[in-house]
C-alpha positions as a Markdown table, in Angstrom:
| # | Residue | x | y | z |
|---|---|---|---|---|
| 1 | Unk | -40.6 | -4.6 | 29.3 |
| 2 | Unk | -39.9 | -4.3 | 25.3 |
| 3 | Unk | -36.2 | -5.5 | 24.5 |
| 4 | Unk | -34.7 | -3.6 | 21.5 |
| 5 | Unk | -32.0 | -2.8 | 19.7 |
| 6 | Unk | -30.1 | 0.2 | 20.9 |
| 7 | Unk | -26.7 | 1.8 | 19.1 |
| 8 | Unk | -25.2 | 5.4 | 19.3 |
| 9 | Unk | -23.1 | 7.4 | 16.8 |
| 10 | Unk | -20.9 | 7.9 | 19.7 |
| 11 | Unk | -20.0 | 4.0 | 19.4 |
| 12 | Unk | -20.0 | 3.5 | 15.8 |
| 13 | Unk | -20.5 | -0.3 | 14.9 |
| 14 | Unk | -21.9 | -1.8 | 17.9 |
| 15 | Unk | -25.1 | -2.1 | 19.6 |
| 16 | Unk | -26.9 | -3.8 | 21.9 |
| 17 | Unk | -30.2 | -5.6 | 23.3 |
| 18 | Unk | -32.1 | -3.2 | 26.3 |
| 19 | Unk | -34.4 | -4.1 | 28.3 |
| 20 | Unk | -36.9 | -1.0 | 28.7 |
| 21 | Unk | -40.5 | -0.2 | 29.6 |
| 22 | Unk | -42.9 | -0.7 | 26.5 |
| 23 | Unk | -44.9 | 2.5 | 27.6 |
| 24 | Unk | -43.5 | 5.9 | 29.3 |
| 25 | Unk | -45.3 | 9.4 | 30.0 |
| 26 | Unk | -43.1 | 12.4 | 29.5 |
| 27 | Unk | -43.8 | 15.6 | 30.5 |
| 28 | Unk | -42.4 | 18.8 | 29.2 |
| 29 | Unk | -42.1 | 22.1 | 28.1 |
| 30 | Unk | -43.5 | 22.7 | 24.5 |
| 31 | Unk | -42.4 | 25.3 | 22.1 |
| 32 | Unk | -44.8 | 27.5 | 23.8 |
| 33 | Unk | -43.8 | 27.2 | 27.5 |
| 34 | Unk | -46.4 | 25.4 | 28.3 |
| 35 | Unk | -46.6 | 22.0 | 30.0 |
| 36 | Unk | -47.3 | 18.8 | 27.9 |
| 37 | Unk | -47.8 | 15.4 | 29.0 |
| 38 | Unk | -47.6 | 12.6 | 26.4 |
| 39 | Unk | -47.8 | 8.8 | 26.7 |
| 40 | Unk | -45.4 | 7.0 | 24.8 |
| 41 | Unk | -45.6 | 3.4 | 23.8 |
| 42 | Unk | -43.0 | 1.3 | 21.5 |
| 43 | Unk | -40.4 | 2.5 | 19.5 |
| 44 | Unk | -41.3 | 6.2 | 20.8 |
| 45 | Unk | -41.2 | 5.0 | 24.4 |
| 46 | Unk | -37.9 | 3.0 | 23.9 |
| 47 | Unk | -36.3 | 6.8 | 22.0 |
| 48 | Unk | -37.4 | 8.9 | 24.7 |
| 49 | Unk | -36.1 | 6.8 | 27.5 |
| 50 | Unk | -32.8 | 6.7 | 25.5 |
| 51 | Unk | -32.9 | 10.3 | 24.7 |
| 52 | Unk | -33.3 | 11.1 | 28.8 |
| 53 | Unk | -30.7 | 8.8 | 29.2 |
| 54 | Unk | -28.2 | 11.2 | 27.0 |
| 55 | Unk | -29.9 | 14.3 | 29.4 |
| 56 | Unk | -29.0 | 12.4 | 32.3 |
| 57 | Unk | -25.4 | 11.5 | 31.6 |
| 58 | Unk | -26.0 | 8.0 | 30.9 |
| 59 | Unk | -25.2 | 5.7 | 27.5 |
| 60 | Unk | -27.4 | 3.2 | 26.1 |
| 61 | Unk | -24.4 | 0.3 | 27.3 |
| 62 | Unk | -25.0 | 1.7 | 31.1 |
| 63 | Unk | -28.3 | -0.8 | 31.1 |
| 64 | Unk | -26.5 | -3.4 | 30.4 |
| 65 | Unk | -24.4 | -5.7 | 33.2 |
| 66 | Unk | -20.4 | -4.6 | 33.8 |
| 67 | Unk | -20.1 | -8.3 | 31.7 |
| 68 | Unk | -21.6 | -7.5 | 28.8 |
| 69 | Unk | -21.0 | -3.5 | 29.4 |
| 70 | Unk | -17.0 | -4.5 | 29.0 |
| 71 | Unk | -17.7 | -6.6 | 25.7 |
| 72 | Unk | -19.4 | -4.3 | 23.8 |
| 73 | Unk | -16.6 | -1.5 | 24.7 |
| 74 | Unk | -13.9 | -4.0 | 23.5 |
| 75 | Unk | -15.6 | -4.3 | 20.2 |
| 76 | Unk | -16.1 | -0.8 | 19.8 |
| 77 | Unk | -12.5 | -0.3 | 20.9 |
| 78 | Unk | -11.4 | -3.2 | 18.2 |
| 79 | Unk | -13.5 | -1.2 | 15.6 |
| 80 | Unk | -11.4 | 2.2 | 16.0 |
C-alpha cells in the first residue's frame, strides 16, 4: 500500500492521508474503441484509483474511517 495525499475541488481546503495500492492495471476503451490495458504504479496508480472512485460514486474521504470521515467534513464545513 502507498499512503498519499488526497484533496478534491469539491472540498476546497481539506485533504487527507489514503491508504491505496502502489500498482493498479486499468483496462479500457482508447480513443479508437479498442481495448487497452495499462499498469499503473505511483502517483498514476494512486490518480486512477481516485479517478474510478469519482466513476463509482465514491469521494476520496469514503477510505477513510466514519472518525476521521466526520472530522475532515467539519473542517470543510468550518471553511465555507
Amino acid at each position: 500500500l502507498r499512503e498519499h495525499d488526497e484533496a478534491s475541488p469539491n472540498l476546497p481546503g481539506v485533504s487527507a492521508v489514503i491508504k491505496r495500492p502502489r500498482a493498479a492495471t486499468v483496462r479500457f476503451l482508447n480513443a479508437d474503441g479498442h481495448i487497452e490495458d495499462r499498469d499503473l504504479v505511483g502517483l498514476w496508480a494512486t490518480s486512477m484509483q481516485h479517478q474510478i472512485d469519482h466513476l463509482n460514486g465514491r469521494m476520496y474521504f469514503d477510505n477513510l474511517s466514519k472518525m476521521k470521515r466526520d472530522m475532515l467534513l467539519r473542517r470543510a464545513r468550518k471553511l465555507k
